[in-house]
C-alpha positions as CSV (number, residue, x, y, z in Angstrom):
1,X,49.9,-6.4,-17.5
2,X,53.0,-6.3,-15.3
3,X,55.4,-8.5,-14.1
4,X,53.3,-12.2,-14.3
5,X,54.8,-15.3,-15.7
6,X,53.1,-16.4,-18.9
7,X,51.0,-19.7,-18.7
8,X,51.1,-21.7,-21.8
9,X,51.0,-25.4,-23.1
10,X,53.5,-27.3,-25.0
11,X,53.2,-30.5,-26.8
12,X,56.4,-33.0,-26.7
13,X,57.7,-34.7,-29.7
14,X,54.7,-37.4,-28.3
15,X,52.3,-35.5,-28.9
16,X,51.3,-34.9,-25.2
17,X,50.6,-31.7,-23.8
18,X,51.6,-29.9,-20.7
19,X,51.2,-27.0,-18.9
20,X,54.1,-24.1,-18.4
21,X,54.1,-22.2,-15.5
22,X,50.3,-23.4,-14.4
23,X,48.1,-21.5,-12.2
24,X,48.4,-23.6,-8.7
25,X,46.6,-21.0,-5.9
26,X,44.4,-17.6,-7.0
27,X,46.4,-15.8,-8.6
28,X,46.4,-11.6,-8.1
29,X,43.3,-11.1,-10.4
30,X,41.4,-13.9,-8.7
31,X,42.1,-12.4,-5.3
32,X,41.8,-9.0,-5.9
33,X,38.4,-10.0,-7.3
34,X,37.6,-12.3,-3.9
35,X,37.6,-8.6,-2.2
36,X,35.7,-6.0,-4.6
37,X,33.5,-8.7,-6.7
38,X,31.6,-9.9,-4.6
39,X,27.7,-9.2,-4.8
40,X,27.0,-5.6,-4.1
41,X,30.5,-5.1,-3.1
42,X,31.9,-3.0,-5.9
43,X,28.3,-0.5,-5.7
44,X,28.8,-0.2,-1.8
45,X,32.8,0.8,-2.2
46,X,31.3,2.9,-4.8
47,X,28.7,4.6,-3.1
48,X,31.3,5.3,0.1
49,X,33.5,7.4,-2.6
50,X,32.1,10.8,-1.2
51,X,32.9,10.7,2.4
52,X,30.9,9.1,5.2
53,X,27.2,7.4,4.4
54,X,24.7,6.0,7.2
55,X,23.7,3.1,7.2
56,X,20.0,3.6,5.9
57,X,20.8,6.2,3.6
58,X,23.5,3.8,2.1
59,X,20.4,1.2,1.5
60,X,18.6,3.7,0.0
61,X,21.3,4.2,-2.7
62,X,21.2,0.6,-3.3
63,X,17.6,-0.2,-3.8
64,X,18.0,-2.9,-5.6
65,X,19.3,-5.5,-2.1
66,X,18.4,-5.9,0.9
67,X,19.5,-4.3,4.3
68,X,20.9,-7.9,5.2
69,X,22.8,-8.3,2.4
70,X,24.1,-4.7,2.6
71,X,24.7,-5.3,6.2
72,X,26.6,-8.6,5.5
73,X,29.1,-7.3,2.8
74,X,30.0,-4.4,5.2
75,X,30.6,-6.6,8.0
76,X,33.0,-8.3,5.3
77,X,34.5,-5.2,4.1
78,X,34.8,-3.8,7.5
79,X,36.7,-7.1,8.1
80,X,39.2,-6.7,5.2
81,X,40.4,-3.1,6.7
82,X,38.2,-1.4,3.7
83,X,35.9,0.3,5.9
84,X,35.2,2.1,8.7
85,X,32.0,1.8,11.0
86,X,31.3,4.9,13.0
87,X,28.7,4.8,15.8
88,X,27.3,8.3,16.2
89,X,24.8,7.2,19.0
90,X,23.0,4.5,20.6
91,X,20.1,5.3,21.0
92,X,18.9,5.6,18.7
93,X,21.2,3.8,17.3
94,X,23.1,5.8,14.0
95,X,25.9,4.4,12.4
96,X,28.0,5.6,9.5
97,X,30.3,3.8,6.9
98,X,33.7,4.8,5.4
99,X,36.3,4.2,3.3
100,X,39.6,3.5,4.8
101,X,42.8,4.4,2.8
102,X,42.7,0.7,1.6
103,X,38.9,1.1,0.8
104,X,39.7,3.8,-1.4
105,X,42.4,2.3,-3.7
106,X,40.0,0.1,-5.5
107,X,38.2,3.2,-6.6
108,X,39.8,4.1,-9.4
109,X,39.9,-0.5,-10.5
110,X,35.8,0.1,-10.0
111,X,35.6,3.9,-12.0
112,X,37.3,1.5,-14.9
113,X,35.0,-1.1,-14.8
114,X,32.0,0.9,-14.6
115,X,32.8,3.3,-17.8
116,X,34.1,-0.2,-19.7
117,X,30.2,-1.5,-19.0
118,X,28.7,1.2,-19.5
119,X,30.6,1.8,-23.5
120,X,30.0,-1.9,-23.8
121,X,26.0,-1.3,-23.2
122,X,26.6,-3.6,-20.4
């Protein structure tokens, strides 16, 4: 996996255990996994993989949440620099969702985990 310290426990001549190198704060899986894995996260990153998507069309492909919840995880992912909100016009009003450069390096992390689900009958 690349360049983490190993975690492990050791026992004393006592008999009592302690921890080596113990996780104190997230460490790079946990947060990488605080941005794509929340709920719906991963499918809308996903579903942005082509190129632009409006808004409704985009809860459309994900007919299995609602438009709040899509709504909400965008506003989150739009906060994170992972994608971009276009407004074509107001009225009425037409908005479009994007990848950012950011957006679209977890592609390839969510590509993985979607084939390793699907061989796993997940």
């Amino acid at each position: 996996m690349g360049s983490e310290t190993k975690t492990y426990v050791e026992t004393d001549s006592y008999g009592r255990k302690k921890v080596i190198n113990a996780c104190l704060e997230p460490c790079a899986i946990e947060k990488g996994m605080r941005l794509i894995g929340g709920k719906w996260t991963g499918s809308i990153i996903f579903h942005l993989k082509d190129g632009p998507v409006r808004f409704n069309d985009l809860t459309r492909m994900l007919g299995g949440t609602s438009k709040k919840m899509i709504d909400q995880r965008l506003k989150e992912l739009e906060a994170r620099d992972m994608v971009i909100r276009k407004v074509l016009s107001d009225r009425p009003i037409a908005v479009t969702y994007e990848l950012t450069e950011f957006g679209r390096s977890a592609l390839k992390i969510l590509d993985d985990l979607r084939v390793w689900s699907e061989s796993n009958g997940l």
